[in-house]
C-alpha positions in Angstrom: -23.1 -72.6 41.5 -24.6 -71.5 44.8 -25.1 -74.5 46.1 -21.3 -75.5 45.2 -20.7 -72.0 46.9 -21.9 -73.0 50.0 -20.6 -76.4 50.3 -16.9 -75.0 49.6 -17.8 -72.3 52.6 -18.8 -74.6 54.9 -16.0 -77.2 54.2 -13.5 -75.0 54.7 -15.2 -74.2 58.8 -12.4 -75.4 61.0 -13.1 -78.2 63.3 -14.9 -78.4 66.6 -11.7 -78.3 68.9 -11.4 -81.8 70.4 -9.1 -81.9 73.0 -6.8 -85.1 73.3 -7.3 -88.0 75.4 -5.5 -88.0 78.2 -2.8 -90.2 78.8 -3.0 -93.6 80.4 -3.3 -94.0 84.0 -0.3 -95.5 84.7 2.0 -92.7 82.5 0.1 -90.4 84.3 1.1 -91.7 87.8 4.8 -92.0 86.7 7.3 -90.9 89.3 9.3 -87.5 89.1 12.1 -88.7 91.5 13.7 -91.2 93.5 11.7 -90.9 96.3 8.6 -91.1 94.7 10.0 -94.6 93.5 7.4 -97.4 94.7 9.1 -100.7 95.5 13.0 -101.2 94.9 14.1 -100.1 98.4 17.3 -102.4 97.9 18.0 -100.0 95.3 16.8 -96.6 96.0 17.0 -97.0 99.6 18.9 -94.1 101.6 22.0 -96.7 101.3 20.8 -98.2 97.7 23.8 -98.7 95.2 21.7 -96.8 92.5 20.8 -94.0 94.3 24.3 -93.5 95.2 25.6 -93.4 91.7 22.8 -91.2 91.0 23.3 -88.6 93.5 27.1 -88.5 93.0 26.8 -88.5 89.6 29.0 -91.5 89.1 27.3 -93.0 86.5 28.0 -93.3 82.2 26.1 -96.9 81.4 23.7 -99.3 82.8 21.8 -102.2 82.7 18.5 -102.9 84.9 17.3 -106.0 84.5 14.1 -107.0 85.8 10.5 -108.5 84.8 8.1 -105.6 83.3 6.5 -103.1 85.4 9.3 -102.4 87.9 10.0 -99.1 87.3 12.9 -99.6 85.0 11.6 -97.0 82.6 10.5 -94.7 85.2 14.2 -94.3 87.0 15.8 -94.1 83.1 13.6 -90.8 83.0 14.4 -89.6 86.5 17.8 -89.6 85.7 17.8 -88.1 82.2 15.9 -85.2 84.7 18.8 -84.9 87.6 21.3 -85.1 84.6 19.6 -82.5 82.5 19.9 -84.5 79.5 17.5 -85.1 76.8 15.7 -88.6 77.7 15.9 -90.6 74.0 13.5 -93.8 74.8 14.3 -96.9 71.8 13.1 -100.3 72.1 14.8 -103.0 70.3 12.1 -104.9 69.5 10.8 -101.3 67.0 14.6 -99.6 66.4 16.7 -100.9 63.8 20.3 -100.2 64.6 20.6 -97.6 62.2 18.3 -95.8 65.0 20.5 -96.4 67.4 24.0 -95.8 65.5 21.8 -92.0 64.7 20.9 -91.4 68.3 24.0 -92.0 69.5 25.5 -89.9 66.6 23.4 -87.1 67.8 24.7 -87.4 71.1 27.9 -87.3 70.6 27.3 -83.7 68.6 25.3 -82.1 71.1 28.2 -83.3 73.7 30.8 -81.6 71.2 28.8 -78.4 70.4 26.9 -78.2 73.5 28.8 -79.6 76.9 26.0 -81.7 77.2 24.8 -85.6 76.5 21.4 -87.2 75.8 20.3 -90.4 77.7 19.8 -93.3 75.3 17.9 -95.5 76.8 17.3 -98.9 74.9 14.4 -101.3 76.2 14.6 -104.8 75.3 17.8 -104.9 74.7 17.9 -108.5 74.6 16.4 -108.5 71.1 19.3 -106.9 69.4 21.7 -110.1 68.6 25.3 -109.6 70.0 26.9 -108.5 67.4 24.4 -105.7 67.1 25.1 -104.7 70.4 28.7 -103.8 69.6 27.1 -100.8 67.8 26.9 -98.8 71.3 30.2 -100.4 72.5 32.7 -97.1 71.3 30.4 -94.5 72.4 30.0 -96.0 75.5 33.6 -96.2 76.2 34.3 -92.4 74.9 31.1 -91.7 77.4 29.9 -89.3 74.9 26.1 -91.1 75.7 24.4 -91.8 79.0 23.3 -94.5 78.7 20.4 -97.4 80.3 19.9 -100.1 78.7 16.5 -102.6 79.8 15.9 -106.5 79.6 13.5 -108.8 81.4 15.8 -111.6 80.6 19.1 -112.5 81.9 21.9 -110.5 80.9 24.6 -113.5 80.8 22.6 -114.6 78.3 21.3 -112.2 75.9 24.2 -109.7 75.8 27.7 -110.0 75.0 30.4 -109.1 77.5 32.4 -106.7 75.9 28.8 -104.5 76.7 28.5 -106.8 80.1 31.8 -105.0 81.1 31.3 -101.7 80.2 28.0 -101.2 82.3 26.7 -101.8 86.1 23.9 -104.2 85.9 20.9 -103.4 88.7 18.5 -106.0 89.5 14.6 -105.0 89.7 12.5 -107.3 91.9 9.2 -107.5 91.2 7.0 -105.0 93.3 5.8 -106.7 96.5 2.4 -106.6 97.7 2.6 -103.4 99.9 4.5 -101.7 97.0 1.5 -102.1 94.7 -1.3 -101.3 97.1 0.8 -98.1 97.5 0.5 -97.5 93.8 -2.9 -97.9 93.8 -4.0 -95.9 96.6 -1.7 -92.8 95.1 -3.7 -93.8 92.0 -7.4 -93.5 93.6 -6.8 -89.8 95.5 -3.9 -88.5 93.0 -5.3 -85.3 91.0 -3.5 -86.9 87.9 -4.9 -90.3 89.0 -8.8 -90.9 89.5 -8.6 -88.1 91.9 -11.1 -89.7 94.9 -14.1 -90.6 92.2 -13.6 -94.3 93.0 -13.3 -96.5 96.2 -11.5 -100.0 96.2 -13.5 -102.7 98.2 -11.3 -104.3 100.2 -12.0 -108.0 98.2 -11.4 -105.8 95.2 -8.0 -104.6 96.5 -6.8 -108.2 97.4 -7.9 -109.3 94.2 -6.0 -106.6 92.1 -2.5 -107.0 94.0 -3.1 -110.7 93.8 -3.6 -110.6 89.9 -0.8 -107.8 89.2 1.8 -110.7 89.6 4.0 -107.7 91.3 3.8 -105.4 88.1 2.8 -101.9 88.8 1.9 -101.3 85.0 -0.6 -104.1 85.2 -2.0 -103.1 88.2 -2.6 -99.7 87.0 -4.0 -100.8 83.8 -6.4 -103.0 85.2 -7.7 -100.1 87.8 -8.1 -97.4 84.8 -10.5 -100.2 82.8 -12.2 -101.4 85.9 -13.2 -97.2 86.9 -14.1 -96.9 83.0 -16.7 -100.0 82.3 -18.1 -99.4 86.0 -21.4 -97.6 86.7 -20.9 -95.7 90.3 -18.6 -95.0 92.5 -17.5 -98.2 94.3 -15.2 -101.1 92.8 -15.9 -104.2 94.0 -13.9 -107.8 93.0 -16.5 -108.7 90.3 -15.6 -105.3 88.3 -12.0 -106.1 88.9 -12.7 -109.5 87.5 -14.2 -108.3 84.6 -11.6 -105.6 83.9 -8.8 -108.7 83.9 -10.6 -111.1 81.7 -7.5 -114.0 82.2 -4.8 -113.5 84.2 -1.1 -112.6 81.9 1.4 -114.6 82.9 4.4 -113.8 83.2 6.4 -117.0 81.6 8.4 -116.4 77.6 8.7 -119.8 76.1 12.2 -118.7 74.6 13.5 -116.9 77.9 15.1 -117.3 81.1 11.2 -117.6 83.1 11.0 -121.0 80.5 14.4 -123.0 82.3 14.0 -121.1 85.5 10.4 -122.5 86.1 10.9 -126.2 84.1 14.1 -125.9 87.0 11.5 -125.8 89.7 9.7 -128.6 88.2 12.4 -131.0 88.1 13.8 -130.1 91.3 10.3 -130.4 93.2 10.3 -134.0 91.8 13.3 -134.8 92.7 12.4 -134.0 96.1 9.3 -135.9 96.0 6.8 -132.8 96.4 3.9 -133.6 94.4 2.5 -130.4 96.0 4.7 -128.2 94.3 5.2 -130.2 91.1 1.7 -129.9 89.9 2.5 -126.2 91.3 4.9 -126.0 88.5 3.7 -128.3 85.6 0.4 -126.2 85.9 2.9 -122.8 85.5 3.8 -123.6 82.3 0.8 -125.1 80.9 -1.2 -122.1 81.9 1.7 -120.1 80.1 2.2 -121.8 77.1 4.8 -124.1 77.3 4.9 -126.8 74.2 3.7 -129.7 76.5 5.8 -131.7 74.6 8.6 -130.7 76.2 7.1 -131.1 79.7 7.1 -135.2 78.8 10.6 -134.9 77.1 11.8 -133.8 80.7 9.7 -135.9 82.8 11.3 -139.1 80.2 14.5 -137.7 81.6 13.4 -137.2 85.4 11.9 -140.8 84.9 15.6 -142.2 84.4 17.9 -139.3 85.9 16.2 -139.0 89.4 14.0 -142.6 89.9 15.5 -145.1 87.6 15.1 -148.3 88.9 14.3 -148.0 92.0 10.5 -147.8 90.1 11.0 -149.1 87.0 7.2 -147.6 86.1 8.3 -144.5 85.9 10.0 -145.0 82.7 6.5 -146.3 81.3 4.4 -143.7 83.2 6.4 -140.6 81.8 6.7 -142.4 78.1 2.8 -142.9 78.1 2.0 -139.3 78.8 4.5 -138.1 76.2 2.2 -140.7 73.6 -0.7 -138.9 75.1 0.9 -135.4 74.3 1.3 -136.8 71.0 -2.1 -138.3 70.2 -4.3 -135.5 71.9 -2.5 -132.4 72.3 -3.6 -129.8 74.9 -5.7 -129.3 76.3 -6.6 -132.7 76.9 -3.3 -134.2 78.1 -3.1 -131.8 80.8 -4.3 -134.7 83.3 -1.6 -137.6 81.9 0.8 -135.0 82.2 -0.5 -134.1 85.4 -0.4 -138.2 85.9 3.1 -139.1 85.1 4.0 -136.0 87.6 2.6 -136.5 90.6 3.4 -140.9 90.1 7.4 -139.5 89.4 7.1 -137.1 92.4 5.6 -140.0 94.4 8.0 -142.7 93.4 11.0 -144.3 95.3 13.7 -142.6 94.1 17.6 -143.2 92.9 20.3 -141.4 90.5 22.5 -144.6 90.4 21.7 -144.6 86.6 23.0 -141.0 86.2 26.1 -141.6 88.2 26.8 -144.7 86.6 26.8 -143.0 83.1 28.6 -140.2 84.5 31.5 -142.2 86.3 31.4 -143.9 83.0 32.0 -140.9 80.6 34.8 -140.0 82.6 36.4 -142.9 82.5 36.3 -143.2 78.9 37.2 -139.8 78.8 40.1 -139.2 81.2 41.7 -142.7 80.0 43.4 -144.5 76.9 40.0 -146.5 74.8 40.5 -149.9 76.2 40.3 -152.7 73.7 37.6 -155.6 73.7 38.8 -158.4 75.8 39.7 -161.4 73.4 36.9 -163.7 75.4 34.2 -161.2 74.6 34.7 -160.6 71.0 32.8 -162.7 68.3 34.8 -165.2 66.2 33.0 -165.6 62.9 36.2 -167.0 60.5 38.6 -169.1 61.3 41.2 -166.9 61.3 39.9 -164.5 64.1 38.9 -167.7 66.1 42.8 -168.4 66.0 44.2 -165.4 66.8 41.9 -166.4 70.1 39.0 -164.7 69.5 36.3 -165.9 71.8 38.0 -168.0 73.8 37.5 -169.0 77.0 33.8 -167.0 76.9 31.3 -169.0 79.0 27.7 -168.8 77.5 25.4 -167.5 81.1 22.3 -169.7 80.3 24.1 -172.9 80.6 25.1 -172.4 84.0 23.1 -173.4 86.9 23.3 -169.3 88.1 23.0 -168.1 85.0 26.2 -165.7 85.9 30.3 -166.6 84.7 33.0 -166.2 87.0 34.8 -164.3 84.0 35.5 -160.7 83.9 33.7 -158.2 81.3 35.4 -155.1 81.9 39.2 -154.4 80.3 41.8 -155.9 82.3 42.9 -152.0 83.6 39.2 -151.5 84.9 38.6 -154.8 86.7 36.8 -154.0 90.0 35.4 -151.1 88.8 32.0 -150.6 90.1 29.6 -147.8 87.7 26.6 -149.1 88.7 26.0 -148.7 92.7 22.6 -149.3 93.4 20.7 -147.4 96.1 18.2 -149.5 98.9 15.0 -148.4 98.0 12.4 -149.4 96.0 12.6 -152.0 93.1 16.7 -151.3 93.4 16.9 -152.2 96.9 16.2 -155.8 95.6 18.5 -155.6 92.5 21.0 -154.6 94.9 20.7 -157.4 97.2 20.8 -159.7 93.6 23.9 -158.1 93.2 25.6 -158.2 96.3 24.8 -162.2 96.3 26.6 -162.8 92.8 29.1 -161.2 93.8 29.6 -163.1 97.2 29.4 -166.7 95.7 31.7 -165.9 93.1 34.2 -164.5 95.3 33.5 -167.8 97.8 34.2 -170.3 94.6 34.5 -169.0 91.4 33.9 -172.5 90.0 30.8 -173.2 91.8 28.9 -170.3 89.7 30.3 -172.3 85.9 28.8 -175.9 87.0 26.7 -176.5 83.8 
């Protein structure tokens, strides 16, 4: 019984006190006001629309939109401060709606009993669906809430606009590289920070602003773990290196970064910048991008944007999609790297996609026109005499190879879809063209000797 005696008495010893860890570096370095603010000058300038609203007090709802680690969050907590409200932080991707519908519910009390509301502010509020965003639409318009709401994608996009039209949307620009070289050098003296125990090389420096992608939370991140796996005082690129790993890119698959970067792939083919295609095919393998959809789009830049005047293209762009197919990544990095640079490279034309799109139109815009009699089959005798077929001239008998008899519906005679440009392979098919065309117009009978 002693011995139980003794084990109860020293079980019930409290604790050694442990104090808590502190908190990151980059909460720790958090701004208290506007002017603290790194980056965002457009905004929080002496003439920025925000910081107008702000200081005047002229604001009930926003939206910031911007990529992560632009101080979105930070300015949704300086102005729950200024406003003296209490700062309610939800993220869509965590809170249900029924946490929302209760935070705003809460708000509206303590503005009933109290004179005073709470800020709600919602990150990644792109990842409620539209008609889940209509939960914050009557509160919002009673102004019962203060209300921010956050998305890194594009708000025409991912939120209805009866919310649209109840809020001001602000931009955030990724932070430039003087704005996070100022965040790290308030980092390495701050008190709060790493308060002067470390020293940047300058190679380190570059390296870090160069690898933060213009994200002050990654850049802040990436100090703290460099400081805590080094041995002495001095930071150099290597321990920078290390504390990365592999740069995070900054590309979602299923958002706006997806079209606005496959965008800049077409485009710099179009253009016939192989510099800046590879620039941009390598963007989205590095990110993650289902490779075959690269090949689906270079098919379509193959026909939309060269056509004919390089008929390879079509092949080239077809063979690295089979290559996609047979190998996967990361293997068919270099066929899709292939069929790139040749499209980029190649002569170029978008007769094809007018064509088709004169065509559309017209088919469109206009009454259906009906077969021609002299270009429809005639398989029973009947249809052969209510004319069916006749007067159709078969091409391969003629010395040419081309009829003097027109194809298009009488209304649309003349027409010309197809306007080939002079370069490349179609520089030739337009000269082709041009010829028929002359010889038939000097004597139409000349072009049906058999």
């Amino acid at each position: 019984m002693r011995v139980c005696a003794i084990a109860y008495d020293r079980a019930m010893e409290p604790l050694p006190f442990s104090p808590p860890p502190p908190a990151p570096l980059a909460e720790r370095m958090r701004p208290k006001g506007l002017d603290d603010v790194v980056g965002q000058a457009e905004l929080l300038g002496s003439d920025g629309p925000l910081r107008s609203l702000v200081e005047r007090n002229a604001y009930r709802a926003l939206l910031f939109w911007g990529p992560p680690g632009t101080g979105k969050t930070t300015v949704g907590r300086i102005l729950a401060d200024q406003a003296e409200a209490r700062f309610v932080h939800l993220s869509a991707a965590l809170a249900g709606v029924r946490e929302v519908r209760k935070a705003l519910d809460d708000s509206q009390f303590r503005h009933q009993t109290e004179g005073r509301r709470d800020l709600l502010f919602l990150d990644e509020i792109h990842r409620f669906n539209k008609a889940q965003q209509d939960v914050l639409l009557s509160h919002l318009e009673e102004g019962t809430v203060l209300f921010v709401g956050a998305t890194t994608e594009n708000p025409s996009f991912a939120l209805n606009s009866a919310l649209l039209s109840r809020c001001q949307l602000f931009c955030f620009a990724p932070l430039d590289d003087g704005a996070i070289r100022e965040l790290v050098d308030r980092a390495l003296a701050a008190p709060d920070g790493l308060d002067g125990s470390f020293e940047l090389t300058t190679e380190a420096a570059d390296l870090l602003v160069g690898l933060s992608d213009g994200d002050g939370r990654r850049a802040l991140t990436t100090l703290e773990l460099a400081a805590s796996i080094g041995d002495g005082h001095a930071i150099d690129a290597d321990l920078i290196a290390r504390a990365v790993q592999r740069k995070g890119m900054r590309y979602d698959r299923a958002g706006e970064e997806h079209y606005n970067v496959i965008s800049a792939l077409h485009k710099s083919v179009r253009n016939s910048d192989p510099d800046a295609a590879l620039y941009w095919l390598a963007r989205m393998i590095e990110g993650g991008e289902d490779p075959r959809f690269i090949a689906r789009r270079l098919i379509r830049i193959a026909s939309e944007d060269v056509g004919l005047a390089d008929p390879g293209a079509l092949s080239q762009a077809v063979a690295a999609w089979r290559a996609v197919d047979a190998i996967g990544l990361p293997e068919c990095d270099l066929a899709l790297a292939q069929a790139t640079v040749y499209l980029a490279t190649a002569e170029k034309s978008n007769a094809l996609y007018r064509g088709m799109g004169d065509v559309r139109r017209e088919i469109r815009d206009r009454p259906i026109e009906e077969v021609p009699l002299h270009l429809r089959n005639a398989p029973t005798r009947m249809m052969k005499s209510l004319g069916y077929g006749a007067g159709y001239q078969y091409a391969h008998d003629l010395d040419d190879g081309i009829a003097a008899m027109d194809c298009l519906p009488p209304s649309l005679v003349g027409r010309r879809f197809y306007r080939p440009t002079d370069r490349g392979h179609e520089a030739r098919i337009a000269k082709r063209i041009e010829a028929w065309r002359r010889r038939l117009a000097h004597d139409p009978s000349e072009a049906n000797r058999s």
